[in-house]
N, C-alpha and C positions, 0 to 999 in steps of 0.2 A: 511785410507784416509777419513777425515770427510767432508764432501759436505756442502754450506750454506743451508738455508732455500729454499725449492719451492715457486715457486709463482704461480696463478692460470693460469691456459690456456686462451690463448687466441684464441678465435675461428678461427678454419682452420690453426692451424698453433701447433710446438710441445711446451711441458710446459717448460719454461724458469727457468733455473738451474746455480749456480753459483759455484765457488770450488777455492782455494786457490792453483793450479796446476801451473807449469811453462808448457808454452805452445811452440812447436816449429816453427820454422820459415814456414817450410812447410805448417802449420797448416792457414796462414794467404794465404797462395797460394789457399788451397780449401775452405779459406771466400772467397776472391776476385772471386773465381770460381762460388760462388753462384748468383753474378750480373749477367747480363746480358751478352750473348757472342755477342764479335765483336767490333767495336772500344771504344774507351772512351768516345767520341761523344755521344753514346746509352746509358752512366751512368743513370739512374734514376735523380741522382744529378743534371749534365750538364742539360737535358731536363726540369728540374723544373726552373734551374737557367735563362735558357732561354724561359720558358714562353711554353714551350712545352706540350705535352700529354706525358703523365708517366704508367710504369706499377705500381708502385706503390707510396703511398708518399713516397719521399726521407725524411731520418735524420742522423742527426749527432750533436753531442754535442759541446757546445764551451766548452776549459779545458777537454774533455774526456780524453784525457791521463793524470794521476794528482792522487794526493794523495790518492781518492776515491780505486784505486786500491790498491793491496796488491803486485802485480809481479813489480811494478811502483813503491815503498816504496823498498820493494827487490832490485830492478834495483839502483835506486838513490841511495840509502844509505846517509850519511848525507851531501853530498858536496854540494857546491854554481850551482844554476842553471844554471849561465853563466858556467860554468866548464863544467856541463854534456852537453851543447849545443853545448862546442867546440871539443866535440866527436864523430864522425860522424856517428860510430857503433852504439854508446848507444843512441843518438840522433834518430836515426832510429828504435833502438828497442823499445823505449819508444812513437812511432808516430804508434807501427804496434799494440801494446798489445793492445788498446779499437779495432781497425779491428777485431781482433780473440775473443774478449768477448762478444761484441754485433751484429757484425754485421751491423754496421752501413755503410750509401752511399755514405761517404766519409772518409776520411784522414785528419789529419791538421797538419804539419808540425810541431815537440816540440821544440820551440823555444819561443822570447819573444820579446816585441816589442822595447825594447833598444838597440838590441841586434848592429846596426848601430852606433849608437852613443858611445856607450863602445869599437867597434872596432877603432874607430877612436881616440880614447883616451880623451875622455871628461870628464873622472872622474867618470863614473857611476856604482854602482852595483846593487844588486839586494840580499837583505837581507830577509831574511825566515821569516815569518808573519807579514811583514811589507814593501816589496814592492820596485820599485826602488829607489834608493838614490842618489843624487849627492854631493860631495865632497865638491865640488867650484861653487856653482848653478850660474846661466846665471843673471846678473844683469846690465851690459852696453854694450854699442855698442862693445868697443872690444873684448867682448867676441865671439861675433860673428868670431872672427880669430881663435878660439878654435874646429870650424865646417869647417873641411876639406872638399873638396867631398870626396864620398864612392866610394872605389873601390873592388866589391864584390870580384870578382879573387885574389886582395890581402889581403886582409881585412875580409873579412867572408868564408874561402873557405871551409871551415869545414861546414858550412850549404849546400853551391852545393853540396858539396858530399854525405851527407844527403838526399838530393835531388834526387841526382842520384841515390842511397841505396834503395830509396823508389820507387823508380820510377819502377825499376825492377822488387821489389818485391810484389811490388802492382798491376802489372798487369794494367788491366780495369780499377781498382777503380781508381776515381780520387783523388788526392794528392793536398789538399787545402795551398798553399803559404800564407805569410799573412806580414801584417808591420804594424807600429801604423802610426796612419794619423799626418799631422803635429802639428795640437791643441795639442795632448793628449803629445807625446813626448814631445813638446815646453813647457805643462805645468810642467810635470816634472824637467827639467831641469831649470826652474825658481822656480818653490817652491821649489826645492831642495829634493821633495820627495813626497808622497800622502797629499793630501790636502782638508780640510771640507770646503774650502770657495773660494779659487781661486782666494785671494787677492790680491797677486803679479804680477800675470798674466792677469786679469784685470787694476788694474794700469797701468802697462807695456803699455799694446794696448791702452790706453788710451796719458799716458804720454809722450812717445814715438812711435808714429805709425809707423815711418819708419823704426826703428830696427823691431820692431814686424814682421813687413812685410816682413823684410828681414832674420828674424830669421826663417819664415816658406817656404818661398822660399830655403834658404839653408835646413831644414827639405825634405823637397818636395823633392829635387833633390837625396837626399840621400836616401826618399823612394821609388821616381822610379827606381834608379840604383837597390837596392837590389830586387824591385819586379822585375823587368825584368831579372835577373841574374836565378828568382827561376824557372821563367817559362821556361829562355833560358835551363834548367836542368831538367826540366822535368813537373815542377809543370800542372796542366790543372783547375786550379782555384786560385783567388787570393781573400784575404779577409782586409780591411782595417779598424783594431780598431781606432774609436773615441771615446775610452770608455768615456772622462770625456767633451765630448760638451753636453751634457745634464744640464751641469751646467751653461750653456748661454741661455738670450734669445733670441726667434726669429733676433730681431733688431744684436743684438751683434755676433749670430753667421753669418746673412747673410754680415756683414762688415767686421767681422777681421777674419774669418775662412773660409767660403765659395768660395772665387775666388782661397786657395791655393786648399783647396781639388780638386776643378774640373780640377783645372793646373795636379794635381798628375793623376787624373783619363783619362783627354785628350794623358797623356804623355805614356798610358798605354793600350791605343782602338786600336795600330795598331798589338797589339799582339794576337786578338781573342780569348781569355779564360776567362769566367765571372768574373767579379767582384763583391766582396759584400761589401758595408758600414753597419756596426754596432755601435753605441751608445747606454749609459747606461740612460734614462731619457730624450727618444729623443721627447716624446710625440707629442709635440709643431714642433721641428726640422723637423718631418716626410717629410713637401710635399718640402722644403729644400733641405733635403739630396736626395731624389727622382732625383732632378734638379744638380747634379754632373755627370749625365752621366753613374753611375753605374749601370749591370743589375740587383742589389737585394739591397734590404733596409733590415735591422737584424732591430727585432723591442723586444723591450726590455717588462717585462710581464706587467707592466703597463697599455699597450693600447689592448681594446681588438681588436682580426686579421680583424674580419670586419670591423673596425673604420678604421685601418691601411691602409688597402687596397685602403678604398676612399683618404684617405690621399696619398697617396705615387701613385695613380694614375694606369690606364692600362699600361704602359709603365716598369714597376718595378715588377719584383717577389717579394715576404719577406719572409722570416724568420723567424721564431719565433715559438712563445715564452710563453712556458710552465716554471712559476716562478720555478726557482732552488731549493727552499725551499721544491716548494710541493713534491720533491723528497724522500724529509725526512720523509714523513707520509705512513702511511700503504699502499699495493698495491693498494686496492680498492678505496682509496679516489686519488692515483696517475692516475689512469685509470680514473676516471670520469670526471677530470680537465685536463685529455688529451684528451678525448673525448668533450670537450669542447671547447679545442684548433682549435680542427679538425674541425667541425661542422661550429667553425667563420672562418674557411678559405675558406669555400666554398667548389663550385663545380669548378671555374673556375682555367685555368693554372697558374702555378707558388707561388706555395709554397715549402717549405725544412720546414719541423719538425725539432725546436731547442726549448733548454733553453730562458731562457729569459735574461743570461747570464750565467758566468761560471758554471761547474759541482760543486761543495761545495764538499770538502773534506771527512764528513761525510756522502755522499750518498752509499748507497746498491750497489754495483754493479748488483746483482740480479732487481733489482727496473729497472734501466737501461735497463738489457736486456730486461725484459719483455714489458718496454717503447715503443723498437723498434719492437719487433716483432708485437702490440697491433697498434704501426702506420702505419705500413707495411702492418695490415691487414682491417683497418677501413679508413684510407684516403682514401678522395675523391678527393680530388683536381687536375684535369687534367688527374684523372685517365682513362686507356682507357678501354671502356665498353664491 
């Protein structure tokens, strides 16, 4: 039984160890045991997300379940992502493996954010290092008859019960829902797949503003159906990717993006379980996305967390955002740029320790763990004394 590498202790807490084990279900029953006892309310997480005093700082990784792992590579095997998503077992087993390796204060449901628009039959997949694709990408008004509403009970019911899988077995922990915000999907589905310029999609809100408009109002509706389906299931937090409004300015994101997101966010306040917006390159975006009504801003590594904070105002937790890269470098240099992290977040309530986007594939899972225990044991933020 060969073990990875140790990594060093971190103070007041045991030395962080990794292994190539299959881990069992039970095994995720005494992580979850390790939070806090009593409702889901008391999460670490919850309490951050709302601006509360925490026993300690909450984290959790975006992409923590993902390739990085070795029992996740095991799991998967080589099938299409949408496939393992419409499995509600492996779908759940694959949200519970980063709970049992790190310890982290949350959950994130394994899923993706097309995962709506593929149910609906719009010609989407999702091709292995290379991201969603569309078939027939969105180019005129009639297309717009190709976006049905979502109806999650018939249409995604393989994620509820995922949902429901998790919800059980996770206990306390809370169980982070998620959906792409309307930009990023919309962009997809008009460039027809990942894109360095966002030419189309520009154009589009430019050349046609009423389809645009109506393209993300149909988007919108289909991501409040699905978020509310996840929480009507179990979910106790909801996260909404705008990975690619980074690539708007101020002016362009507060005109053609901004009144749908806060439509999607208004449609989503009488459910009482936090909300998080996240973008990749939001710098600029920040005191923007702050003004959708969500309670947390995800702030990408870019800006450092004190800059963030004045940005995104007392009213917004955030997020963030230790660069995914620095993951890749020796422990010592990952520990000083998390303690870096920590330090610009203050002493004041409402922060979650995260990436500064996804986990990268090539990370240590050992790096990781020792991540969270090193956060778990140095945050301050809203810590109680």
């Amino acid at each position: 039984m060969a073990s990875g590498p140790a990594w060093p202790a971190v103070p007041g807490r045991s030395r962080a160890r990794w292994n190539d084990l299959a881990v069992t279900a039970s095994e995720v029953r005494r992580a979850s045991a390790d939070q806090p006892a009593g409702p889901a309310d008391e999460a670490p997480f919850l309490l951050a997300c709302r601006r509360q005093l925490v026993p300690h700082t909450p984290v959790w990784f975006m992409r923590q379940a993902g390739r990085s792992l070795p029992e996740y590579r095991k799991a998967r095997g080589e099938g299409s992502i949408l496939s393992a998503i419409a499995q509600p077992e492996l779908a759940a087993e694959l949200t519970l493996q980063p709970v049992r390796r790190y310890g982290v204060d949350a959950a994130i449901l394994f899923s993706d954010i097309v995962v709506p628009v593929h149910a609906v039959g719009f010609g989407v997949d999702v091709l292995a290092g290379t991201g969603p694709v569309v078939a027939s990408p969105f180019r005129t008004r009639d297309d717009l008859r190709r976006l049905r509403p979502l109806e999650p009970a018939v249409d995604t019911p393989y994620v509820l019960e995922a949902v429901r899988l998790l919800t059980r077995e996770l206990g306390g922990l809370p169980l982070i829902g998620f959906a792409g915000a309307p930009f990023t999907v919309a962009s997809y589905l008009v460039e027809g797949g990942p894109s360095r310029t966002f030419a189309k999609v520009k154009a589009l809100m430019r050349a046609d503003p009423s389809t645009w408009t109506e393209l993300l109002e149909r988007l919108g509706g289909m991501t409040v159906a699905f978020l509310r389906a996840q929480v009507e299931a179990g979910a106790s937090a909801l996260q909404l990717f705008d990975s690619w409004a980074g690539w708007l300015s101020p002016a362009e994101y507060e005109r053609y993006v901004l009144p749908a997101t806060r439509a999607v966010v208004a449609e989503l306040a009488d459910l009482d379980v936090p909300t998080i917006l996240f973008g990749v390159g939001t710098g600029e975006l920040l005191p923007l996305m702050a003004t959708t009504g969500v309670d947390v801003v995800g702030v990408d590594w870019r800006v450092p967390l004190d800059a963030a904070r004045r940005r995104v105002g007392p009213d917004c937790a955030v997020q963030g955002n230790l660069d995914p890269a620095v993951c890749l470098a020796p422990w010592a240099a990952v520990a000083d740029e998390a303690r870096d992290v920590l330090a610009l977040a203050g002493t004041e309530e409402g922060h979650i320790f995260n990436l500064g986007h996804g986990v990268l594939p090539d990370t240590d899972p050992g790096i990781l763990a020792a991540l969270v225990e090193l956060v778990h044991a140095e945050g301050r933020a809203g810590v109680r004394q």
